[in-house]
C-alpha positions as CSV (number, residue, x, y, z in Angstrom):
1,X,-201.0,-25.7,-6.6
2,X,-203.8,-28.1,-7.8
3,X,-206.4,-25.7,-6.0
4,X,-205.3,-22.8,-8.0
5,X,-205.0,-25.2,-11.3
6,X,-208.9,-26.0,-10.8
7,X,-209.7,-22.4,-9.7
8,X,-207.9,-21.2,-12.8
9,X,-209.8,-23.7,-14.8
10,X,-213.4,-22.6,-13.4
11,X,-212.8,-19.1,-14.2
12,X,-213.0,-17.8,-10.6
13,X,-213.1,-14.0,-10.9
14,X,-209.1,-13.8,-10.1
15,X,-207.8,-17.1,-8.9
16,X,-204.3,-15.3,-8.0
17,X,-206.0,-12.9,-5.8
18,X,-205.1,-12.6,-2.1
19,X,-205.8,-11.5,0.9
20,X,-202.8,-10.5,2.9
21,X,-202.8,-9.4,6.9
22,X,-200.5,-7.9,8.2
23,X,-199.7,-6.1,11.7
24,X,-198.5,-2.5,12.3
25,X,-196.4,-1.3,15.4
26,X,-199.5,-0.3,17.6
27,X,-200.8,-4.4,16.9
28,X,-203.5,-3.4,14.5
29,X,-204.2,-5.4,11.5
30,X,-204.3,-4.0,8.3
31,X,-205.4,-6.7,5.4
32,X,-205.3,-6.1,1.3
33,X,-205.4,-8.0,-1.9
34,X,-202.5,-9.1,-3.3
35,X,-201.6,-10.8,-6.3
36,X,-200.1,-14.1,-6.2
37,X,-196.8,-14.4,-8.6
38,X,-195.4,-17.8,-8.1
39,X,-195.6,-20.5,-5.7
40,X,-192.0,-22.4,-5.2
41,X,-191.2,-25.0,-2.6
42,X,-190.5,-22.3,-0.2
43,X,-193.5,-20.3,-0.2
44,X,-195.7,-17.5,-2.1
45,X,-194.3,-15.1,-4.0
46,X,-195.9,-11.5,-4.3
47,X,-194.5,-7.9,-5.6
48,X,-195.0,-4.5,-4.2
49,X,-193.4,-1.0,-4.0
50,X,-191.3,-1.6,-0.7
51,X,-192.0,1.9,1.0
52,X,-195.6,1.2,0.9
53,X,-197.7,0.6,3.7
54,X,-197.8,-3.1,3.6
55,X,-193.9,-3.0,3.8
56,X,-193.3,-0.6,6.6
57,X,-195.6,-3.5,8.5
58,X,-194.1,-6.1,7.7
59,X,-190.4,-4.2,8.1
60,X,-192.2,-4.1,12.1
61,X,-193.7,-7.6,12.3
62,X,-192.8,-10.1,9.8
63,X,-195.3,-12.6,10.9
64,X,-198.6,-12.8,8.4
65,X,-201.6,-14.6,6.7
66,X,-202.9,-14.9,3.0
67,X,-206.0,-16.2,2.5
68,X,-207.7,-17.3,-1.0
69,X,-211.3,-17.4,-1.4
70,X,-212.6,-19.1,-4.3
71,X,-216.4,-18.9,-4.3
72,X,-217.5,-20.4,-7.3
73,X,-215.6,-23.6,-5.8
74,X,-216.5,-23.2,-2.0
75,X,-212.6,-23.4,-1.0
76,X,-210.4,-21.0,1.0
77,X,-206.7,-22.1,1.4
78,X,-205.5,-19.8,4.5
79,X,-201.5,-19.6,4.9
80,X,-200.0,-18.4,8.1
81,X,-195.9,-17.8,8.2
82,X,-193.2,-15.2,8.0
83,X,-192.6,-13.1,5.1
84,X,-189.0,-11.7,3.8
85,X,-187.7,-9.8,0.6
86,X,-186.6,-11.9,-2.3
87,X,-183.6,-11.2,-4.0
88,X,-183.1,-8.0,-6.3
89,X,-182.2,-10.7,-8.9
90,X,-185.8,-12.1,-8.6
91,X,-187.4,-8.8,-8.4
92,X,-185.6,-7.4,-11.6
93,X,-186.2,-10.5,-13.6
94,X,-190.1,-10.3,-12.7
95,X,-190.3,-6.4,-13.3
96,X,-188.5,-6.5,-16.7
97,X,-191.6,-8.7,-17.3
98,X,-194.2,-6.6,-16.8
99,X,-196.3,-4.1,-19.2
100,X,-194.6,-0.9,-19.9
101,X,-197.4,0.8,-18.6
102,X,-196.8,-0.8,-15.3
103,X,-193.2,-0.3,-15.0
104,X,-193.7,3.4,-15.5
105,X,-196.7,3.3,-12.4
106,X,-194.1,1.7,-10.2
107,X,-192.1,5.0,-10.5
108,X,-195.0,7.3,-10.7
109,X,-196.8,6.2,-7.7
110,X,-195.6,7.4,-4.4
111,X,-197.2,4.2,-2.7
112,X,-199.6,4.7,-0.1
113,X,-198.9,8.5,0.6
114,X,-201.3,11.6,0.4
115,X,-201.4,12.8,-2.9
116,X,-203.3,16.1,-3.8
117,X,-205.1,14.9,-6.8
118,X,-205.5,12.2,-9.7
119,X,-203.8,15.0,-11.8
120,X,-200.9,14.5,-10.0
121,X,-200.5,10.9,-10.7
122,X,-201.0,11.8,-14.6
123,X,-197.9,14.1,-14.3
124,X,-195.8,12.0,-12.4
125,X,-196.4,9.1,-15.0
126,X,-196.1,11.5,-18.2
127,X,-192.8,12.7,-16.1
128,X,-191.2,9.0,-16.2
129,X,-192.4,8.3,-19.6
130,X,-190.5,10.9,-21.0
131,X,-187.3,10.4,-18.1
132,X,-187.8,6.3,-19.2
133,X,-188.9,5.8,-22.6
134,X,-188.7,1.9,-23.4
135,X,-186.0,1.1,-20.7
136,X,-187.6,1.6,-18.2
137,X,-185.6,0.0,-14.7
138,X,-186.7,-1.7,-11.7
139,X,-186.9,0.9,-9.4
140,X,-185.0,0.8,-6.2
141,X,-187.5,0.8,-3.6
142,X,-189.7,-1.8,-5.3
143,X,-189.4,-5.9,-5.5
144,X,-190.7,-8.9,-4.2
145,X,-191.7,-10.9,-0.9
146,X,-192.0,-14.5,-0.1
147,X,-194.6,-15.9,2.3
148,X,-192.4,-19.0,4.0
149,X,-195.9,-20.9,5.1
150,X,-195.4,-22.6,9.4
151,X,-199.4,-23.4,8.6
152,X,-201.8,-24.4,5.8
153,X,-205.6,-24.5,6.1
154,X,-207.9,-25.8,3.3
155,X,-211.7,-25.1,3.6
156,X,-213.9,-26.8,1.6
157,X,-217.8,-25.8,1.6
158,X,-220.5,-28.6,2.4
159,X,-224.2,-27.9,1.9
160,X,-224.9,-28.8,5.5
161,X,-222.5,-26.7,6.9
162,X,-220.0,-29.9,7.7
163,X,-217.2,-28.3,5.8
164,X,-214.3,-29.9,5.4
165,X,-210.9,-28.7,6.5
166,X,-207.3,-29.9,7.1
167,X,-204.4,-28.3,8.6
168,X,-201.2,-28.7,7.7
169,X,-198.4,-27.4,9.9
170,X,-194.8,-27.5,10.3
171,X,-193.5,-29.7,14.1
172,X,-189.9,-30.6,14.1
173,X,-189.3,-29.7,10.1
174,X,-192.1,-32.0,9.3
175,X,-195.6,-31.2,7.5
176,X,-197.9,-32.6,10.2
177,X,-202.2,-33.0,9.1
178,X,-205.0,-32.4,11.4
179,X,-208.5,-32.5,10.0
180,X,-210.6,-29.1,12.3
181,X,-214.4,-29.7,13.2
182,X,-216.1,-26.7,10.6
């Protein structure tokens, strides 16, 4: 949390933005940015449209890794861990949240499907606007994940190359440090 205080507070392009790997059923990665949502003592908190890509992988495998990259500060903070579906509680508290505009795209979009055109996507979301108006709901196949972290690496950059990294990971229920050669 400190990290992504001082990347917020250095104006790194998108300090929330993250990397997210996961695996599909034939073991090959996939990875894609992600927008971090909250951070709670259990893990990191991202939304998505749950029939997407990303989903169907991690519906297969739900092992996988986030990493940050802040550049202006030299630090990456890589997470490894297992990922599962918040409540629909969660998720319909966070969507009521968000712009009109992008509660309408969560209906429009047919996430990660072949679409025929850009037109398409125009009509689809001029077709919920009208369905929706101002109330627009949560739709069902959309919500939120948690990434429950097993390992933490920090990176920090060194002009000599002799950067500095600890890693935390979890033996026996305990948070257990180990500083890495670079």
């Amino acid at each position: 949390e400190l990290w992504l205080k001082e990347a917020i507070e250095c104006k790194e392009l998108e300090p929330t933005a993250m990397v997210l790997s996961t695996v599909d059923e034939n073991l090959q990665p996939h990875s894609r940015i992600v927008l971090l949502k909250e951070i709670t003592i259990e893990g990191f908190i991202f939304f998505t449209n749950y029939e997407g890509h990303k989903a169907q992988q991690i519906a297969v495998n739900n092992r996988v890794c986030l990493l940050f990259f802040w550049p202006k500060m030299e630090r990456q903070v890589r997470i490894v861990g297992s990922v599962e579906k918040i409540s629909e509680t969660l998720s319909t508290a966070y969507f009521m949240t968000r712009p009109i505009e992008s509660r309408i795209g969560a209906w429009a979009s047919p996430q990660s499907q072949v679409i025929k055109s850009q037109d398409f996507l125009k009509q689809q979301f001029e077709y919920y606007r009208q369905k929706f108006g101002d109330n627009v709901p949560k739709p069902p196949f959309w919500g939120g994940f948690i990434i429950k972290p097993t390992q933490i690496e920090f990176w920090q950059g060194r002009p000599n190359r002799l950067h500095d990294r600890l890693l935390y990971s979890i033996e026996l229920g305990e948070w257990k440090i180990s500083r890495l050669a670079p």
